[in-house]
Residue, then its C-alpha position, 0 to 999 in steps of 0.5 A: x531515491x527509495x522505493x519498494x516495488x512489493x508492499x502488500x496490505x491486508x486487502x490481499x487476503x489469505x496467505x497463498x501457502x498451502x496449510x498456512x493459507x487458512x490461518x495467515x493473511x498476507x498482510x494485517x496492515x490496513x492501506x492507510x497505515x501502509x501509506x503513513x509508514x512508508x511515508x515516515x520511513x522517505x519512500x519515493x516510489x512505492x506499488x501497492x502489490x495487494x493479491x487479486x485485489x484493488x480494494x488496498x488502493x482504491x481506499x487511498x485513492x478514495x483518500x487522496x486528499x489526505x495523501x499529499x506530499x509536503x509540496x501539495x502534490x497527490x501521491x499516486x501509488x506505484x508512481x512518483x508523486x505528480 
């Protein structure tokens, strides 16, 4: 089993560093295509950890028909397929 308990998406927003934190974002990665990688790469478990925000996994979740397993089962992030 693979899993990352930590991924962020570009619904994190800002970068929380001081002097960085109006220049970078946490993550430039749109939710979807967060999901694909680590579809590809055979993650088991993955957790959405967005800064402040639902907005990552609710655009998944709003998705959910396209992200399904090999076995038709939905991919719930931050659990295991069900």
């Amino acid at each position: 089993m693979r899993c990352d308990l930590h991924v962020h998406s570009i619904a994190s927003g800002m970068f929380n560093v001081p002097g960085l934190d109006r220049i970078c974002r946490e993550s430039y990665t749109d939710p979807a295509e967060v999901y694909e990688r680590l579809k590809r790469t055979r993650m088991s478990i993955v957790t959405l950890t967005d800064h402040d925000s639902i907005e990552g996994a609710e655009a998944l979740r709003s998705d959910a028909q396209r992200h399904r397993d090999a076995h038709g089962r939905l991919w719930h992030h931050g659990t295991r397929p069900c």
